[in-house]
N, C-alpha and C positions, 0 to 999 in steps of 0.2 A: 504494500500500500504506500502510494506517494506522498509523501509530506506536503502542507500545506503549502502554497505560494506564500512569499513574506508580502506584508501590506501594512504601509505606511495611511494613516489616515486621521483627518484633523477635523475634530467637533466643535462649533462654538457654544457656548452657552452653557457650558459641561457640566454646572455645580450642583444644578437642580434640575426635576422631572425631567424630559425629553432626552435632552442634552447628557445627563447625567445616566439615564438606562442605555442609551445609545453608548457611553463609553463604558459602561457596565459589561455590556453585550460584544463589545469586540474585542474586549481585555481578556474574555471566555474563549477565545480564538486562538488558536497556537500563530505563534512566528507574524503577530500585530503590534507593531506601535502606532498607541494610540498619542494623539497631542488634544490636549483636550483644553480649548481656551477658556478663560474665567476674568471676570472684569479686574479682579482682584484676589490676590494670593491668600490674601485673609479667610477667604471664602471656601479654599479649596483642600483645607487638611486633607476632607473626609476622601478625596479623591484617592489618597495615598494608599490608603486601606482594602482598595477594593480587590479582592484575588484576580490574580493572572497568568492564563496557561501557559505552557512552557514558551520560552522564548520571546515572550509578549510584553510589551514593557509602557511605561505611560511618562507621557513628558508635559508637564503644566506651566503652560506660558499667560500671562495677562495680556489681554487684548481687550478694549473697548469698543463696541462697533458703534458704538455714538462718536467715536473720535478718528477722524483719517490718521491723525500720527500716530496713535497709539494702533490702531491696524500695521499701518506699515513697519512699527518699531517692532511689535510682536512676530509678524512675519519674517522678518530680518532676523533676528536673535533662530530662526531655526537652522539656517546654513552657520552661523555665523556663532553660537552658545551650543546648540545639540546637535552640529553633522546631519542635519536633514536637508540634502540636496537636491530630494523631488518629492512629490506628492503625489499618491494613486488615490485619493478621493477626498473631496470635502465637506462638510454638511455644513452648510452656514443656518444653523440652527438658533441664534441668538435673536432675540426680536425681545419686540414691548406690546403689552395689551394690557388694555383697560378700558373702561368705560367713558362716552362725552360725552358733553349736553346734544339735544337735539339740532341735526346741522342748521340750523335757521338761524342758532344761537351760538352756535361754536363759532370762536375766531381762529383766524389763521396760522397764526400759535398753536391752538388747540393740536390741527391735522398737519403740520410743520415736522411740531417733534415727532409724531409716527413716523412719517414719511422721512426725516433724517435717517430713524433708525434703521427700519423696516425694509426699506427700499434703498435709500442713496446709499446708507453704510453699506448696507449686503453686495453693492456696485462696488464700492470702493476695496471690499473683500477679495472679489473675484479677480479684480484687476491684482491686486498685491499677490492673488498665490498661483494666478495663471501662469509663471513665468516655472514656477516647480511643478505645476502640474504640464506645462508642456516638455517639461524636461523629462519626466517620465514616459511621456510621449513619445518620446525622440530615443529611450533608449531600446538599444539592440533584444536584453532581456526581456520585455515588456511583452506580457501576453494579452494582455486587456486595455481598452481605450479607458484614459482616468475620466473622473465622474466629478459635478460638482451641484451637489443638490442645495438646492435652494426650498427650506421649510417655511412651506407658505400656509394658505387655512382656505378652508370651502367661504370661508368669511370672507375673504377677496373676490368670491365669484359672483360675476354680474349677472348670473341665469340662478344666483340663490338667497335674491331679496321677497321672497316671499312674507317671508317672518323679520320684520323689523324687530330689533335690539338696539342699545345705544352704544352701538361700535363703530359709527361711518366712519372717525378719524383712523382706528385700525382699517377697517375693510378697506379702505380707500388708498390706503399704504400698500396693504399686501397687493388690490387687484394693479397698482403702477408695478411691484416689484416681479409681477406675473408677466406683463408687458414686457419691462426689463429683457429677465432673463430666457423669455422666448426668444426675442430677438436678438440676444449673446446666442445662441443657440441656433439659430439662424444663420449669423454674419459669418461665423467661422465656415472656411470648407477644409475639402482633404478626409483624408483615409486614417488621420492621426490628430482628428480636434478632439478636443475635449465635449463630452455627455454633460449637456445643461439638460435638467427642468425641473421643475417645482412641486413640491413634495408637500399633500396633504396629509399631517398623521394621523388622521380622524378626531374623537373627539375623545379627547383623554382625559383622562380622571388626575390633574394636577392642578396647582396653584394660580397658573395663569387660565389654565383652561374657564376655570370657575368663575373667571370674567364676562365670556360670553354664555356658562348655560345659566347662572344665577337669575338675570333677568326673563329668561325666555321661563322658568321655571315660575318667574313672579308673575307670567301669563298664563299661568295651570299648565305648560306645556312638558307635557310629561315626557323625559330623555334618560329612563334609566334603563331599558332597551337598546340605547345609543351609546352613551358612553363606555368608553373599552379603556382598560389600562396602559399602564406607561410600557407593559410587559407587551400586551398585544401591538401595541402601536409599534414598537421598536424592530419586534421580528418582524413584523409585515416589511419596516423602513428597510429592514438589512435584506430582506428577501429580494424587495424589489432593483437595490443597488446591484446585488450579486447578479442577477438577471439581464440586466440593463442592457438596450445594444441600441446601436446607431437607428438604425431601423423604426425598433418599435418603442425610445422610450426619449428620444432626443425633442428639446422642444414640446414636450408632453404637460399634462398639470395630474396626476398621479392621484388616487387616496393610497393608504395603507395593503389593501388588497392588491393593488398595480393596476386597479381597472381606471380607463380618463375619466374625469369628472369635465363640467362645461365649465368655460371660462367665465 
């Protein structure tokens, strides 16, 4: 039996829910380094702790995706602090949710910071780790096109405003970040780009999640049918990564199962 392929792969948001099962779940993986960013070290003891199969190792760098420098400074410190000279996949996992007033009332402030984060950071991501992710690309070794998923939410989607909640300032983030990274996904050609697309984890039972079903819940609308955990959500995300091919998952808007959901 073949030993695993070795796989380098960098989570943001890594400290909590998503982020945190996701670097849970490939740390389980023989012959994985995980990098797992966190806005702040303070934040990340527990990271230290988590078991890792053989050969599998975890590297904890600070990166802010509210801040272009602190992106690019984070990214920098991997060639340059851990000998990480490519990248075979990214989850730009980090984002912000909460609740706004209704849009008639929100100011432009309001949906500004979303969209800094949500969207323009998760750009300013791609651009800093594209250059290791095309390196990987470019190497002889390389059995697999690298990946770079962007965690998006059915809350972005313009065909699933049926049920008003007060997220415009999120949706309205994620459905530009959707746009975004279709069109990175788009631009590039060749036999050796990089796998964009955007990545629904469905609707998980964590701390930010509770942003959006708390209200739709103060509508009597019952989601306990719907919600899946951070465990389900995570294998589905790794299944459908492993899977991934130019073909059928490039440019796509994904849930957790791998089936498309509408834009």
């Amino acid at each position: 039996m073949s030993s695993p392929s070795p796989l380098t792969i960098l989570i943001t948001g890594a400290n909590r829910g998503i982020g945190l099962g996701l670097v849970s779940l490939h740390l389980s993986q023989p012959s994985t380094t995980v990098i797992a960013s966190v806005r702040s070290h303070s934040s990340a003891s527990h990271l230290h702790s988590l078991p890792k199969a053989p050969s599998s190792r975890l590297i904890v760098i600070a990166l802010d995706i509210a801040s272009t420098e602190s992106i690019k400074t984070g990214i920098a410190s991997l060639p340059n602090d851990h000998g990480i000279t490519s990248l075979d996949v990214v989850i730009a996992n980090a984002g912000i949710a909460g609740t706004t007033p209704k849009l008639r009332d929100a100011t432009t402030l309001d949906i500004q910071n979303y969209i800094n984060v949500n969207a323009f950071g998760q750009l300013e991501l791609y651009k800093a780790v594209f250059p290791l992710l095309k390196r990987h690309a470019g190497s002889t070794s390389s059995q697999v096109q690298p990946k770079f998923i962007y965690m998006s939410s059915a809350g972005g989607s313009l065909q699933s405003m049926s049920t008003i909640v007060p997220l415009s300032a999120y949706g309205a983030s994620k459905a530009l970040a959707n746009f975004l990274f279709k069109w990175l996904a788009l631009e590039e050609t060749g036999d050796d780009k990089v796998l964009v697309w955007c990545q629904h984890p469905g609707m998980v039972a964590t701390e930010m999640g509770k942003a959006g079903f708390d209200p739709l819940q103060e509508q009597g609308i019952d989601l306990s049918a719907h919600i899946i955990s951070v465990e389900h959500s995570t294998k589905g995300i790794k299944g459908v990564i492993e899977s991934a091919t130019l073909e059928h998952t490039n440019g796509k808007f994904l849930g957790p199962d791998g089936r498309g959901l509408p834009w």
